[in-house]
C-alpha positions as a Python dict, from the first residue, in 0.01 Angstrom:
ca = {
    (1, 'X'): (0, 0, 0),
    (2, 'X'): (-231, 314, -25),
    (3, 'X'): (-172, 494, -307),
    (4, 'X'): (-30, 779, -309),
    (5, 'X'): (-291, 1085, -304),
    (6, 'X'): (-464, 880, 15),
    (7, 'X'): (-48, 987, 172),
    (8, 'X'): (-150, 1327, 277),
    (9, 'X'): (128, 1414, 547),
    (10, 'X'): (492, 1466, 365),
    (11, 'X'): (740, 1437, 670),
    (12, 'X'): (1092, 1451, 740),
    (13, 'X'): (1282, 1266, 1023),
    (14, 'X'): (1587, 1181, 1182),
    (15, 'X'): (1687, 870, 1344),
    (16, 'X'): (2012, 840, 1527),
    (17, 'X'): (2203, 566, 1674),
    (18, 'X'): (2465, 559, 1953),
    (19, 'X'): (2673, 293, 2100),
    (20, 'X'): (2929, 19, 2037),
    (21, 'X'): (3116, -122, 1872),
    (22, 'X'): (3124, 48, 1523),
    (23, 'X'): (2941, -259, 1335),
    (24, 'X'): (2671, -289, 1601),
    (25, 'X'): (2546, 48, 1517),
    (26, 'X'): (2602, 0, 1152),
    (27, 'X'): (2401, -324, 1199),
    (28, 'X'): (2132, -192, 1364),
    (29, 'X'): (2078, 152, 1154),
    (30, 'X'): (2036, -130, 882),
    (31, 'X'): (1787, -329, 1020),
    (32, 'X'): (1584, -14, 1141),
    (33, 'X'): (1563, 54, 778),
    (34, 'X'): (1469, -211, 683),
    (35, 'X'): (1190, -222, 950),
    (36, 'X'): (1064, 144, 868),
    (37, 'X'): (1087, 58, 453),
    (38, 'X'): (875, -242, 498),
    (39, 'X'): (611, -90, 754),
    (40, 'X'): (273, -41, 560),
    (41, 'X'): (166, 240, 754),
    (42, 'X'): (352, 514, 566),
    (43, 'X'): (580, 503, 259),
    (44, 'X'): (960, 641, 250),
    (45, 'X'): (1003, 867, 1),
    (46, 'X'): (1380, 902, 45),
    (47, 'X'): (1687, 783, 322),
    (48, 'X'): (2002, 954, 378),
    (49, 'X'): (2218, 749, 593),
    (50, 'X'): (2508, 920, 750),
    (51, 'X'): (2899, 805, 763),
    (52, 'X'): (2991, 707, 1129),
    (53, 'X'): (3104, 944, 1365),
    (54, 'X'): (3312, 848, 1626),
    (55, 'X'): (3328, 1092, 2015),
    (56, 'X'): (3534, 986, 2323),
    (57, 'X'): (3489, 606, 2232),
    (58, 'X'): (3153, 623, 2132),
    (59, 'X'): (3001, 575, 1791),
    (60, 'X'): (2690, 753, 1604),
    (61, 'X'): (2507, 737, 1272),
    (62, 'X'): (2193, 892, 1186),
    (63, 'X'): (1996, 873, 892),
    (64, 'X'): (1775, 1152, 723),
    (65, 'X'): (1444, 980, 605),
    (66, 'X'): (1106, 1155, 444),
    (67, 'X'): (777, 971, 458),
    (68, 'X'): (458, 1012, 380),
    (69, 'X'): (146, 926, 586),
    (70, 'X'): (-222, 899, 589),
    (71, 'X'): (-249, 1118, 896),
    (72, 'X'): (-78, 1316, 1179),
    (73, 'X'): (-211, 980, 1432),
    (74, 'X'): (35, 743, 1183),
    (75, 'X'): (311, 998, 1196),
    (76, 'X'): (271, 1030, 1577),
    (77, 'X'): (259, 657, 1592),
    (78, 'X'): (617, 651, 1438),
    (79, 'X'): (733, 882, 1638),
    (80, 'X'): (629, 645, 1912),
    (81, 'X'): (776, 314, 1753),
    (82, 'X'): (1075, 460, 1599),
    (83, 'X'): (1202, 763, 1825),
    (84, 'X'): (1303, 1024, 1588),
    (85, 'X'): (1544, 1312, 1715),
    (86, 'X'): (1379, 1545, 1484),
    (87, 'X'): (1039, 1518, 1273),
    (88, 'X'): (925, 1804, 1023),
    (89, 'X'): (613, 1839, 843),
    (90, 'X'): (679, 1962, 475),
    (91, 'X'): (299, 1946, 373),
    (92, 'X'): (31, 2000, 370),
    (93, 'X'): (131, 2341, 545),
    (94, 'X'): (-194, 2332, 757),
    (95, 'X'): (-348, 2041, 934),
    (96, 'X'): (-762, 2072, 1072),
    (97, 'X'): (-861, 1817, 1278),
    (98, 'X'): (-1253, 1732, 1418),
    (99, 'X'): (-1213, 1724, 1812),
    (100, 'X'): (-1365, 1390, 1840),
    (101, 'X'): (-1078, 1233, 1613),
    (102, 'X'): (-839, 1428, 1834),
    (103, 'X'): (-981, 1343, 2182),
    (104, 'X'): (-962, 986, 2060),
    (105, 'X'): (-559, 1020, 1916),
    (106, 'X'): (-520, 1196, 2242),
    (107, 'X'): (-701, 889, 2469),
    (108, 'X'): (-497, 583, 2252),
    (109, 'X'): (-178, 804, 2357),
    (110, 'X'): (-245, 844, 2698),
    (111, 'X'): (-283, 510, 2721),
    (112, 'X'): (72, 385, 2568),
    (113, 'X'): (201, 663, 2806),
    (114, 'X'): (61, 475, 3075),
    (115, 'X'): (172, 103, 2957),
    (116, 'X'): (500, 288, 2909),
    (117, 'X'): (524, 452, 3292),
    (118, 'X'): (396, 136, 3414),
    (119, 'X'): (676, -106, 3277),
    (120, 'X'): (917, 204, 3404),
    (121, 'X'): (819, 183, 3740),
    (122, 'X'): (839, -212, 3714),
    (123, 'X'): (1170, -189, 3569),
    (124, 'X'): (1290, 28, 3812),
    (125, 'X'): (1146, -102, 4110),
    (126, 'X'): (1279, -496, 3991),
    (127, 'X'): (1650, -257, 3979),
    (128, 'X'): (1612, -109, 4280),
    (129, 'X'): (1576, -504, 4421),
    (130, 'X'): (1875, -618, 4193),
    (131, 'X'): (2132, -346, 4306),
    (132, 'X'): (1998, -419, 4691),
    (133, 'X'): (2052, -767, 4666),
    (134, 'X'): (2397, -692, 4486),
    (135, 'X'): (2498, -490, 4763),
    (136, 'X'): (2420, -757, 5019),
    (137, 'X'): (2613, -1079, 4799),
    (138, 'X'): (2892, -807, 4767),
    (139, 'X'): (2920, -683, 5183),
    (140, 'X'): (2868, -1083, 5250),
    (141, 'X'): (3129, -1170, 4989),
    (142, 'X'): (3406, -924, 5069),
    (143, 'X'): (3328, -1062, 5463),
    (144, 'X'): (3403, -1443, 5388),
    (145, 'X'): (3739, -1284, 5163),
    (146, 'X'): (3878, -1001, 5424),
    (147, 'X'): (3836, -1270, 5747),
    (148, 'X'): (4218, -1273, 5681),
    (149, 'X'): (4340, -946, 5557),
    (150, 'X'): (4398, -956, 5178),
    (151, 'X'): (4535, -613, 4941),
    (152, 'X'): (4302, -474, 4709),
    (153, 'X'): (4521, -704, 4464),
    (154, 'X'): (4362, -1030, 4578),
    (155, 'X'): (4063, -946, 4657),
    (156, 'X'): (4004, -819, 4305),
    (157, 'X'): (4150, -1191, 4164),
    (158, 'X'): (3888, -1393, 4444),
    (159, 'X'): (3584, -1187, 4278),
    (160, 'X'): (3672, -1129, 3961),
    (161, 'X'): (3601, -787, 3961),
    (162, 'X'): (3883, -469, 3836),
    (163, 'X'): (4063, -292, 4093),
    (164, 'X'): (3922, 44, 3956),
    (165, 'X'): (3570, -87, 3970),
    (166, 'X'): (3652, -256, 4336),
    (167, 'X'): (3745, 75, 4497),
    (168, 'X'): (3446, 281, 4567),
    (169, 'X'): (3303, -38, 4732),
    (170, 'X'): (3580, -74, 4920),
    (171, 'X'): (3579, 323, 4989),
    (172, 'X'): (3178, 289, 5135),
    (173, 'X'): (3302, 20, 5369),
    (174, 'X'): (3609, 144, 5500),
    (175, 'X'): (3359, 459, 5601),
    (176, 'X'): (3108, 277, 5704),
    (177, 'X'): (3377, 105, 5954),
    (178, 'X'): (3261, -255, 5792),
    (179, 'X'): (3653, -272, 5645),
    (180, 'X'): (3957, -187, 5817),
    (181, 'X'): (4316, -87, 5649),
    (182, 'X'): (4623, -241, 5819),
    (183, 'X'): (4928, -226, 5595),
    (184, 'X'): (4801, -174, 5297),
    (185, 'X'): (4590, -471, 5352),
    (186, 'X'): (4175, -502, 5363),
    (187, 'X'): (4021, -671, 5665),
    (188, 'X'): (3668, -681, 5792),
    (189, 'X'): (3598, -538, 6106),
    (190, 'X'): (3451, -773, 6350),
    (191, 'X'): (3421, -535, 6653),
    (192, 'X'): (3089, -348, 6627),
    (193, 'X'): (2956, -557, 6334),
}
């Protein structure tokens, strides 16, 4: 570890977690600790973890933690691996940077920004594919069930999915004229289709 005069950049950050269940979160504030305490790249001065908090089902903690860096690139660089909600500086109360060390923090983050949109677009683009091809196995699957007409009951029990989370499928086809409703009963519609 450098020592500490070569530690010029005092900061203060905030890391939250959201999700669930309780001890998930718990876990993982933990282990993000952990991860942040041991990086060599800056040392933690202090960590305030919060209690839980708990908001229509979901759960947060956040933790208060002040570090000190070598430079403004290593506390950008966190800010990259770690996602803080909130960073502040506490010293030194002015930074001056050459603009050749600047152009190249400014190039290096470009870059990431780049590896980052490009595994976006992948990730979205390989979704876009997943939630086509789930729409097709889901029209083809509610065909093969609704050949005989079948309530909203049993065709929730053949594919294992909720009636709540059924129902806006079933909606899309009954206006798209794919699914017909004959006493209270689903049945594909073969005329037209």
């Amino acid at each position: 570890m450098e020592n500490k005069k070569e530690l010029k950049i005092l900061s203060r950050v905030i890391i939250h977690i959201a999700g669930n269940p309780q001890t998930h979160i718990i876990k993982s504030m933990d282990l993000l600790i952990k991860k942040i305490q041991q990086d060599e790249n800056f040392q933690v001065v202090s960590i305030e973890p919060s209690e839980v908090s708990e908001e229509e089902g979901m759960f947060t903690i956040f933790a208060e933690i002040e570090l000190r860096t070598k430079d403004i690139d290593q506390l950008a660089w966190f800010c990259f691996d770690y996602l803080p909600s909130s960073v502040e500086i506490i010293e030194p109360r002015e930074l001056i940077y050459r603009a050749d060390h600047l152009s190249s923090f400014f190039n290096e983050m470009q870059n990431r920004m780049h590896s980052l949109d490009l595994a976006l677009k992948t990730l979205t683009m390989e979704n876009k594919k997943l939630h086509t091809n789930g729409s097709a196995l889901m029209r083809n699957l509610l065909y093969y069930i609704t050949k005989t007409p079948k309530s909203l009951e049993d065709i929730s029990k053949a594919t294992g999915i909720s009636k709540e989370e059924l129902a806006p499928i079933i909606n899309t086809l009954l206006e798209q004229k794919r699914l017909v409703l004959e006493s209270e009963k689903y049945k594909w519609n073969t005329i037209g289709n």
